[in-house]
DRENVEXTI-613133 format. One record per atom (N, C-alpha, C, CB): residue in one letter; x, z, y. Coordinates in steps of 0.2 Angstrom, whole numbers, plus 5000, padded with zeros to 4 digits. Atoms other than C-alpha are relative to their C-alpha. Glycine has a CB too. Layout:
<sites>
AXZY
...
</sites>
This chain:
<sites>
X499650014994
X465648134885
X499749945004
X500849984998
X500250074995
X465248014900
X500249964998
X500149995006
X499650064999
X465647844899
X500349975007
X499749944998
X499450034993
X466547844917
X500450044999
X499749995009
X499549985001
X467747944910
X500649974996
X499850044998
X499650065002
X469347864903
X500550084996
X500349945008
X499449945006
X470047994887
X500849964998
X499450024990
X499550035002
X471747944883
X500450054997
X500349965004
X499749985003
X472948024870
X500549974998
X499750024998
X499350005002
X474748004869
X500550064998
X500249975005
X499549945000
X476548084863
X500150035006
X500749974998
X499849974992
X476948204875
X501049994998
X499650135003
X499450015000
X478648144876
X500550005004
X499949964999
X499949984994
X479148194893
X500150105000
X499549965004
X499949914998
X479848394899
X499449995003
X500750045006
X500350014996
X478348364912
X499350014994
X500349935004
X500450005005
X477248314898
X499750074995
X500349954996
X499849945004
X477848464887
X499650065002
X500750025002
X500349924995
X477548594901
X499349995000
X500350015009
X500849995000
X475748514902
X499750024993
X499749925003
X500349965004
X475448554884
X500050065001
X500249994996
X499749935001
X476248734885
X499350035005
X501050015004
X500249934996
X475248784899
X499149974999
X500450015011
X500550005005
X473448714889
X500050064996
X500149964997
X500149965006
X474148824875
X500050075003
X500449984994
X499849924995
X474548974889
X499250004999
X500449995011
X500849984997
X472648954894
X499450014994
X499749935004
X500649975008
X471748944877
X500250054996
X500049954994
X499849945004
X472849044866
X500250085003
X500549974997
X499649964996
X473749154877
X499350075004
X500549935006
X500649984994
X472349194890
X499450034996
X499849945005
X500849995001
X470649174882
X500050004992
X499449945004
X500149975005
X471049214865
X500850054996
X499849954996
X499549964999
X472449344867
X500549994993
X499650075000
X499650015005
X473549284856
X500750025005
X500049914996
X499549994998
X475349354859
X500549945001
X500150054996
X499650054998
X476649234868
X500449984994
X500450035006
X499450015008
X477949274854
X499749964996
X500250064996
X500050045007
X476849214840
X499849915002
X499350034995
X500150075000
X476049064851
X500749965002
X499450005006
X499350045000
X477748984857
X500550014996
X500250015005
X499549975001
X478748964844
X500749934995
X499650084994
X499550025003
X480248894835
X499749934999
X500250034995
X500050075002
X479348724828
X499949965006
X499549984994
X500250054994
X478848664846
X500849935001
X500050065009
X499450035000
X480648614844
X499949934997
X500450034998
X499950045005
X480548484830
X499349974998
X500450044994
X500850015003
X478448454830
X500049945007
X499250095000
X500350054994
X477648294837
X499450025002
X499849924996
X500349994997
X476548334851
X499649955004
X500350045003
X500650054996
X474948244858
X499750035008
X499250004993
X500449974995
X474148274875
X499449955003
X500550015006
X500750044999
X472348234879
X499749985010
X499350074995
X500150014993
X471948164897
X499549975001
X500549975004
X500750044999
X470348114905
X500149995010
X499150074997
X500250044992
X470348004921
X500750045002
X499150045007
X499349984999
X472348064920
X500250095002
X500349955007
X500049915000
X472048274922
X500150024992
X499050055003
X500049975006
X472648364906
X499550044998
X500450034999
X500549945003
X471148444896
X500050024993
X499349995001
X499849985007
X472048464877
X500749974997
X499449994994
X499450005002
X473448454867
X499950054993
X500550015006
X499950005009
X473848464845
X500849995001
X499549934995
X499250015002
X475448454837
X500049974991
X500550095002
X499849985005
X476048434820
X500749994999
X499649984995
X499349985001
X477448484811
X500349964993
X500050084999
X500050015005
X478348404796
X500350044993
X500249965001
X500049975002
X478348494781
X500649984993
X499350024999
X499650075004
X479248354768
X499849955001
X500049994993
X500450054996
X478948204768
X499549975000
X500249964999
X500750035003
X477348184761
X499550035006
X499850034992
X500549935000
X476548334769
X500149995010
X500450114995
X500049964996
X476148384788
X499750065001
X499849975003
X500649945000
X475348534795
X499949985006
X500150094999
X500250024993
X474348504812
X499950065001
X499549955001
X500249944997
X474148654823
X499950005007
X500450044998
X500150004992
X473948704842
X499749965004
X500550005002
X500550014999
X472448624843
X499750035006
X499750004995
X500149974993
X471948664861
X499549935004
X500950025004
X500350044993
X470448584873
X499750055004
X499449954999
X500349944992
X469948674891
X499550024998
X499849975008
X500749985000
X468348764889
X499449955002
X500050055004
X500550044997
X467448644901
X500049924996
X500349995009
X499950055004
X467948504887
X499850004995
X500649995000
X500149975007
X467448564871
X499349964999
X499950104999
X500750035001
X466148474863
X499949935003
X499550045002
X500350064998
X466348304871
X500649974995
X499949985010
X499750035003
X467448244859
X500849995001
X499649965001
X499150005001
X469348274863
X500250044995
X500450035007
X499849985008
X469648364848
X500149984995
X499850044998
X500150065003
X469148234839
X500749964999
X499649975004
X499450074996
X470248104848
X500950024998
X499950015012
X499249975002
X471948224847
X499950014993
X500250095004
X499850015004
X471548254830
X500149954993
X499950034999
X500050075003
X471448074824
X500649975000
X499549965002
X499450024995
X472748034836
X500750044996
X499850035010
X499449975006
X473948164823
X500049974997
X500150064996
X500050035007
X473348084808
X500349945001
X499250004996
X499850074999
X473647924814
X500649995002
X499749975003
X499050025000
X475447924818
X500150044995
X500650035007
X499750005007
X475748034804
X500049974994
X499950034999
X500350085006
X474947904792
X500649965002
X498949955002
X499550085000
X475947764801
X500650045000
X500049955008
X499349985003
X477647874799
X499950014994
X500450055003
X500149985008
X477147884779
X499850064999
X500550004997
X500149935001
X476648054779
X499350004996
X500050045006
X500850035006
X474948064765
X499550054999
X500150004991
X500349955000
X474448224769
X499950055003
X500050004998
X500149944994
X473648344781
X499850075000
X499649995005
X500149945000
X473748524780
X499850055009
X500750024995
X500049964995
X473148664794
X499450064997
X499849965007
X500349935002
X472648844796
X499449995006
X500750095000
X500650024995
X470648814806
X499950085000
X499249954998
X500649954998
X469948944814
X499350014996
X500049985006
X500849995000
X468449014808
X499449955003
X499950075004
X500350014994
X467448974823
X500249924999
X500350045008
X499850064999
X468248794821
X500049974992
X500850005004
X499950025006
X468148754803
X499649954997
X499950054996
X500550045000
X466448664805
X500349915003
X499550035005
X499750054997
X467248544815
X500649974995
X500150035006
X499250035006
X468948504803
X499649964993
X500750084996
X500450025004
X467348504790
X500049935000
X499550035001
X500450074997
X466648354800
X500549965000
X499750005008
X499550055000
X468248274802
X500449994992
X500550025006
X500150025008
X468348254783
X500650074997
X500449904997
X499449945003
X469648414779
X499650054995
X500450065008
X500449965003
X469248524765
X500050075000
X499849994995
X499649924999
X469348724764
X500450004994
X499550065000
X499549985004
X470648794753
X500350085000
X500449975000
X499949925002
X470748984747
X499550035003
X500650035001
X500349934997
X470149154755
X500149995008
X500350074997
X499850004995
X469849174773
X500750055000
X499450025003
X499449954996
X471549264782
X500050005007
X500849974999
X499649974995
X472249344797
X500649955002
X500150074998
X499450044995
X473349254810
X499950015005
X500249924998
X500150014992
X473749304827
X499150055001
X500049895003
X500449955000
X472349424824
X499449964999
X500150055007
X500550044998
X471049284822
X499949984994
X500149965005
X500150005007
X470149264805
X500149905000
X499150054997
X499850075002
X470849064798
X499849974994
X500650005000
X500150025009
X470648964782
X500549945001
X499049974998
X499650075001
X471848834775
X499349964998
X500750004992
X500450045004
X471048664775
X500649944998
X499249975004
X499650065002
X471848514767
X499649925002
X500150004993
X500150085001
X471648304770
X500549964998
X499849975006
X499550055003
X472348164763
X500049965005
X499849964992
X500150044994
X472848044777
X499949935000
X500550015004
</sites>
């Protein structure tokens, strides 16, 4: 990423905020990897802590996780624009989970990566766990981290 860019990642903690994740995950999941509305929008948005990624204040990603007990998260809906990928916001939002979940006690981070995206969770220390699967028609793997 440039350095006359200014990345900032916070709660989306605002309806405003909200709708700016939703319509991220409209555009990545939804759109350019046909994932069906029903499965992408669903029930935990309710009760999951949501992160949104902003550069020079334009939204270009947004993560979430969810709490499983108290120990456990699962991070999911991992979403940056196309034109963003690879400069490091995926990163940023998924540190930006760990790290409030770490600071609310939580010890441990579970998510289902993408194939295509597994290198990446690799890098950011997560390991694999079991057989590939099928979700949302898209081949996944459980990886695990300790936070």
């Amino acid at each position: 990423m440039s350095t006359d860019r200014n990345l900032t990642v916070s709660a989306a903690n605002t309806a405003e905020m909200m709708n700016q994740a939703y319509e991220i995950r409209r555009r990545v999941f939804i759109l350019e990897q046909h994932v069906p509305e029903e499965i992408e929008l669903d029930a935990e948005d309710a009760h999951a802590f949501h992160a949104l990624a902003t550069i020079d204040g334009a939204v270009v990603g947004c993560g979430r996780y969810v709490a499983h007990n108290d120990e456990e998260v699962k991070i999911g809906r991992m979403a940056v624009l196309p034109e963003f990928r690879g400069t490091g916001v995926g990163r940023e939002i998924l540190r930006y989970l760990m790290d409030t979940a770490r600071a609310r006690g939580f010890r441990r981070a579970v998510l289902h990566a993408q194939l295509t995206a597994e290198g990446f969770y690799l890098g950011q220390g997560y390991q694999p766990v079991g057989e590939v699967f099928e979700e949302a028609g898209i081949a996944h793997r459980k990886m695990v981290s300790l936070l």
